[in-house]
N, C-alpha and C positions, 0 to 999 in steps of 0.2 A: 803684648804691647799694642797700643792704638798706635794709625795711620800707617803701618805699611807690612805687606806681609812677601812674600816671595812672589807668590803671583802679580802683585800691586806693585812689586818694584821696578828700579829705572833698571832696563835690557842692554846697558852700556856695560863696559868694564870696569866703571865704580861700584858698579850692584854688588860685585866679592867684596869689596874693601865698606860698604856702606853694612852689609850684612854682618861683616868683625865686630866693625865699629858699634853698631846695638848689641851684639850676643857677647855677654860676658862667657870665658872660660868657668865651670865649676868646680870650684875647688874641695878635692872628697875628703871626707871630713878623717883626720888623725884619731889614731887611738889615745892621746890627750886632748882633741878636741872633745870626740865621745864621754872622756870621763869626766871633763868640766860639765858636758851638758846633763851628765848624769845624778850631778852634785845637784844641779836646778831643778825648775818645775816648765816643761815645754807648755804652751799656748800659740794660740793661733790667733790674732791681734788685725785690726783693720780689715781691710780685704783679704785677708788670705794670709798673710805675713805668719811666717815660725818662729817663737820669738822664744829664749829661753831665758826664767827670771831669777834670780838669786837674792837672797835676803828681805827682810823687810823693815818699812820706813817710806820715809821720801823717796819719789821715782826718779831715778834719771835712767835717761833712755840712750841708747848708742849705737847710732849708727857707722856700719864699718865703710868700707873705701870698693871701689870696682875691682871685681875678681877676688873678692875676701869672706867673711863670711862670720856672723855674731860672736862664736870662741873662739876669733882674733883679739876679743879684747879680753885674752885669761888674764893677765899680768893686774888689770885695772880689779877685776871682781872683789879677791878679798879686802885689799885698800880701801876699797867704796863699800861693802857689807860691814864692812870692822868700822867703820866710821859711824853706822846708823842709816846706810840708804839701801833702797830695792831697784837692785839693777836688772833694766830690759833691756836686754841686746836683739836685737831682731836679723834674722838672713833678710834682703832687702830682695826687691824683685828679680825673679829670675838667678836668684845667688842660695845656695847653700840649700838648705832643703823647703826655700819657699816655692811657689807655683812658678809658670815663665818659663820662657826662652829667649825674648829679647825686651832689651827695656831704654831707657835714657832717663836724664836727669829731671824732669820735671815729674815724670811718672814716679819716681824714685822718694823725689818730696812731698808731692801728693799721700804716698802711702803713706809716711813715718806723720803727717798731718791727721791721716786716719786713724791710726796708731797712737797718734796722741787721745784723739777724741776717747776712745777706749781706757784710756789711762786715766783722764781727769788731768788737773794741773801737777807740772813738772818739776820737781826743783833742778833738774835740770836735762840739758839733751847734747850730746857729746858724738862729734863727727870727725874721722879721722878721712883725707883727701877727698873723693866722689863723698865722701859721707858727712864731711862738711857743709859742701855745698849745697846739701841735697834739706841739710840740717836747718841752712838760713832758708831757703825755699820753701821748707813748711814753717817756719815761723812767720813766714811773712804771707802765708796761706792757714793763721786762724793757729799753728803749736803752743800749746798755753806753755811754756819752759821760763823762770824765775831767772835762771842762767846757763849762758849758749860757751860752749868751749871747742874751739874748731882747731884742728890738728893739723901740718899741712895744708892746708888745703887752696882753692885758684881762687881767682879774684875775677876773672872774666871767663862765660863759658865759649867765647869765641880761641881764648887763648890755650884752651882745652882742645877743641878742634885743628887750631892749628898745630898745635905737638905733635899729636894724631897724626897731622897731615906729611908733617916732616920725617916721622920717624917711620912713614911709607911709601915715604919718596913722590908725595903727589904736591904736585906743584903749580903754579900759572894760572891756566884758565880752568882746569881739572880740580885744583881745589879751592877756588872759588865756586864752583859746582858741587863740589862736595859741603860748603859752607850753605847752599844755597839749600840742599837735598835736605841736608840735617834738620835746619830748620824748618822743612816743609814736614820734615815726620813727628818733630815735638810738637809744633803747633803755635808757637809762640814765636815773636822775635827772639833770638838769643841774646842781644843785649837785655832784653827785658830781667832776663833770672841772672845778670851779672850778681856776684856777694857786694861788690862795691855799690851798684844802684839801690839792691835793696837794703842793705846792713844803714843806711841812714833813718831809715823807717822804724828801726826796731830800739826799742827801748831799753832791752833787757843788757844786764853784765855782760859782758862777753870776756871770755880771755884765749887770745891768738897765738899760737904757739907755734912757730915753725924752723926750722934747720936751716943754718945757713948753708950748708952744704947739701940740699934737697936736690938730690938726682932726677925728681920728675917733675916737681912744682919749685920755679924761681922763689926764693924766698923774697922776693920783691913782691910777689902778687901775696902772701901775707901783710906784709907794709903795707902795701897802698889797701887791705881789706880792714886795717886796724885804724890805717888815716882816715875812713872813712867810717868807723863806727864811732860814737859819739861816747859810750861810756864801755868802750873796750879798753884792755889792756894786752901787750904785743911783750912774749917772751921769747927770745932770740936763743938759739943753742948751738952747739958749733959739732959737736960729734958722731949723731946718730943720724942725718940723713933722714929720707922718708918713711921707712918700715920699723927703723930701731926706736922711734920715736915715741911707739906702742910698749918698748920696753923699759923706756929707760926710767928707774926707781923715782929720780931727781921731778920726771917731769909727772909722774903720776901723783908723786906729792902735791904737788903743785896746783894740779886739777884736783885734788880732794881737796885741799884747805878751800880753792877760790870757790866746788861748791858746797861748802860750808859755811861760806858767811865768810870766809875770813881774808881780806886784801891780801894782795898778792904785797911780798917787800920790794924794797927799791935792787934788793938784791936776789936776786931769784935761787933756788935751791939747785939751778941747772948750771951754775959759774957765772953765768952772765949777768950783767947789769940790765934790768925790764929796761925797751924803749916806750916810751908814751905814744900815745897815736900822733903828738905833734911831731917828734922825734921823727916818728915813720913817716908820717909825712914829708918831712923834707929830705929825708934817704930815698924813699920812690921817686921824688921831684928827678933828684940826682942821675938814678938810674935808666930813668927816662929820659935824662940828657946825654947820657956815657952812650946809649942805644940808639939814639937819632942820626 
């Protein structure tokens, strides 16, 4: 990872918690990990990325979430092969058996943009939490993808930070510093790679899919990322939380048909009734007032 390495770092008692905060845990691969990747054909894609591909057709690409790793999305592969497309899952920086040891999010969409380039155009590219966001980040960094489908995922990467911040008990002028630190090691403002600033820019389908019940990401930051996509579409679910979301049959439907061409219904295959991004937009309004 550029911009900061142990020796370069800040000599304070954030340097533990800032050193977390880049280096994802690895997650060692299952003995039904292995035998999914063994059904595929492994490659080494963009800079260095291990990407393993299944079927072929049309590419969509998939990027998984922080601390996960490409046969997290078993559940999606035959759905999406049986349908007619070639899926590439890639381990993402520093995750599963790509290169690294510490990375952050704009490094993360960078890659999966290299990743594209290698690919050619996408019918599409599928990002489940960090893999979301990292998903709009290269699209708006050159991802040629037809149609974007974002799982979970955050709507501001300061609001990422702050989670972080709360669930380490760093508070006050300590994580204002740590907000400051962070952004001194991406390189960018953080408002800049918000999904909300850029998702107005991007052209392509989208369909937003998130849990109301999401234990790590508010399902409001979904809303207000569909209020702000122009030809998204935002399906609400009430049972599977962040991780089941990768499982659940209803919602994988769902993502085959929309990248197939086919409109999602006014009734979605997960119970719920789709809200529109108007819709979402005046529940985020809400929520932002219920929180003030």
């Amino acid at each position: 990872m550029q911009g900061w390495t142990d020796a370069e770092g800040p000599s304070d008692p954030l340097r533990e918690e800032l050193a977390r905060f880049f280096t994802p845990r690895r997650v060692p691969a299952t003995a039904r990990d292995r035998a999914l990747r063994d059904r595929g054909r492994s490659v080494t894609l963009g800079e260095g990325l291990i990407a393993t591909v299944w079927g072929d057709g049309p590419a969509v690409l998939m990027a998984h979430g922080w601390e996960s790793r490409g046969t997290h999305w078993g559940s999606f592969i035959d759905p999406l092969t049986e349908a007619g497309f070639r899926v590439i899952a890639t381990d993402g920086p520093a995750h599963g058996d790509s290169p690294g040891a510490r990375t952050h999010i704009l490094e993360c969409g960078l890659a999966l943009a290299a990743v594209g380039r290698d690919l050619g155009g996408l019918a599409g590219v599928v990002g489940h939490s960090w893999g979301a966001a990292a998903a709009v980040i290269a699209a708006s960094r050159g991802l040629q993808a037809e149609r974007v489908v974002l799982l979970g995922g955050p709507a501001t990467l300061r609001g990422v930070v702050s989670r972080w911040c709360r669930r380490r008990e760093i508070t006050g002028v300590e994580e204002s510093r740590f907000h400051s630190i962070v952004e001194e090691i991406v390189g960018v403002p953080l408002d800049s790679l918000d999904i909300t600033r850029l998702a107005p820019r991007l052209a392509q389908p989208a369909l937003i899919v998130h849990d109301r019940g999401d234990e790590e990401i508010p399902v409001e930051e979904g809303m207000a990322v569909a209020a702000t996509w122009p030809t998204s579409k935002l399906l609400l679910t009430e049972r599977y939380g962040h991780r089941r979301l990768l499982l659940a049959k209803e919602v994988i439907a769902e993502v085959v048909d929309f990248l197939g061409g086919d409109p999602v219904g006014t009734e979605g295959r997960a119970g719920r009734p789709e809200q529109t991004a108007n819709d979402a937009a005046s529940r985020a309004a809400a929520a932002r007032e219920r929180d003030s």
